[in-house]
N, C-alpha and C positions, 0 to 999 in steps of 0.2 A: 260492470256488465251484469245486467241479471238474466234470469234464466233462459225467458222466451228465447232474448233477443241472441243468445249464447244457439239456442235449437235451431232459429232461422239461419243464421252463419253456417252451421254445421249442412243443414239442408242444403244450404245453396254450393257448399262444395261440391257434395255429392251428383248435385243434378249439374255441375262444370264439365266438359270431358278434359280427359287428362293432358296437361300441357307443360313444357320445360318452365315456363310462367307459372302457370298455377304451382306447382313442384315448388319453385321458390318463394310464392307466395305461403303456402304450407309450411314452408320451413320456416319462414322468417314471424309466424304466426305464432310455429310450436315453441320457436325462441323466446318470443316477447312474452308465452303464456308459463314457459316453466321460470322467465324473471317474475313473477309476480309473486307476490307473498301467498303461499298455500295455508296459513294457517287462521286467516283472518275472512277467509270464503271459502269455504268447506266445496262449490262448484267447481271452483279451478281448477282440482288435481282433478275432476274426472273430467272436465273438458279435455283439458291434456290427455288422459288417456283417449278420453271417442276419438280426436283426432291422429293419435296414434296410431290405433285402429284401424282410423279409415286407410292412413297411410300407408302402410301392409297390407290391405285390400288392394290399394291401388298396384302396388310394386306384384301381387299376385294376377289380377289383369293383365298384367304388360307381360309375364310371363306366358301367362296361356294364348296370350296375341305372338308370341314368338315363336312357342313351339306348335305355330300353324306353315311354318317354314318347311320348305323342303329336309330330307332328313339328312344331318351332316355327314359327310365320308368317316369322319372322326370318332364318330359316336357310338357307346359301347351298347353291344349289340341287346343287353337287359336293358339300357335305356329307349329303347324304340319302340315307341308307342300303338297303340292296338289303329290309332285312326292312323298312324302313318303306313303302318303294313297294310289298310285297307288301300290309302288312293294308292299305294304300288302296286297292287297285288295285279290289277290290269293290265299293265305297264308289257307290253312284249320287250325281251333284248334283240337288236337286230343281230344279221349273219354278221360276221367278219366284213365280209368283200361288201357291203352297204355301208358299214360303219368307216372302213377306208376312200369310200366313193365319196363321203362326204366332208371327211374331211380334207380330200383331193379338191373338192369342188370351190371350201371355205379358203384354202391355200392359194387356188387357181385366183379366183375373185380378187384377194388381195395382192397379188402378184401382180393382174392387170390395172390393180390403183396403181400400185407404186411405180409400175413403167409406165404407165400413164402419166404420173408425174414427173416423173424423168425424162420423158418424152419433150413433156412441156416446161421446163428446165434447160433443157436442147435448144428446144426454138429459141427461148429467148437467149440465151448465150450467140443463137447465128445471128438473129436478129439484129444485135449490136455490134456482131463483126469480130469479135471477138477470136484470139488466137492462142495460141504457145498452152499451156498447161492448165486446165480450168476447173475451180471445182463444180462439180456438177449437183450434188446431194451429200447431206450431212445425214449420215445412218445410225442409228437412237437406237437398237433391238435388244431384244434378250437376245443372251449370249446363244441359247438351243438354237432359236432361229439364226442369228446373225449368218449362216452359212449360203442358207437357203434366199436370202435379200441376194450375198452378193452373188451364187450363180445368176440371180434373173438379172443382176446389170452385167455383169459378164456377157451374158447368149444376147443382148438386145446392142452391143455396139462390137462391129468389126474391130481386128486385130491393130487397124489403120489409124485409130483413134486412139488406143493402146492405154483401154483402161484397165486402170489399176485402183487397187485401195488402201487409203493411207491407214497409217500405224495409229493404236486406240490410244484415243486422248478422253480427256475430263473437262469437260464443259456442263458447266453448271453442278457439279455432283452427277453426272449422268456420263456414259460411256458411250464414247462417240468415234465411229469409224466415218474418214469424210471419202469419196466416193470422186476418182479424175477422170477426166481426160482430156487429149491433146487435140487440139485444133489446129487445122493449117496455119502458113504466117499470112497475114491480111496484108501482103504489100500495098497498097492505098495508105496504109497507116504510116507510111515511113513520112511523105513528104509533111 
């Protein structure tokens, strides 16, 4: 390879944007260039460096494209940056009793999915006629929440159906509480 065409290559990285491809591409470039004999083309060892170079350019980008992120809870308080204390600086904290209204409100919402769905889980179990002991909902939560699932199927079915919720199993790696109740007996079904 001689020189130009060594500069053209190089150029046209640069004007690439950066990609998990390109990245491997790059790599497998820097490989093939440090297998070549550096002592018989005095250009090779600095091609290998420019793209070096440019490499750590890159991996420098992707940094400053990061810490345009919100600013972590985590993060030690010298490392927080002059532009991240600017977009906060605006930022109000609400009251207490706002900050609880909303997360009442985010609660509520999902509350009315999931008896919503339970709802409709219901129909179809009468729909079929269905009797004697039925599972209604297989319940998936964090363990904080888990509680707050089972009051809202609790309050949503009378004493008379006499739900209850079964003991935590492992299904699929996941921790699973299934969710009853009792249906009349369908006498139709017997003949």
């Amino acid at each position: 390879m001689d020189l130009t065409s060594l500069e053209n290559k190089l150029n046209s990285f640069s004007q690439q944007p950066f990609s998990p491809n390109a990245k491997q591409s790059r790599e497998s470039e820097l490989h093939t260039a440090k297998s070549m004999p550096t002592v018989s083309n005095p250009f090779t060892s600095s091609s290998v460096q420019n793209k070096k170079t440019e490499y750590k350019q890159h991996k420098q980008q992707d940094k400053q494209q990061q810490s345009s992120r919100p600013v972590s809870v985590t993060k030690k308080i010298n490392d927080v940056s002059d532009k991240d204390v600017e977009s906060y600086s605006e930022k109000l904290i609400p009251d207490w009793k706002d900050l609880q209204k909303i997360y009442e409100g985010q609660w509520k919402r999902e509350k009315d999915k999931f008896q919503t769905h339970l709802k409709a889980n219901f129909a179809a179990l009468v729909e079929r006629f269905a009797s004697g002991k039925q599972e209604l909902f297989q319940l998936c939560a964090p363990e904080r929440r888990e509680r707050l699932y089972i009051e809202a199927f609790l309050e949503l079915f009378e004493s008379g159906y006499a739900p209850h919720v079964g003991d935590v199993e492992r299904l699929a790696g996941k921790r699973v509480r299934k969710l009853y109740i009792t249906l009349p007996n369908n006498y139709s079904s017997i003949y």
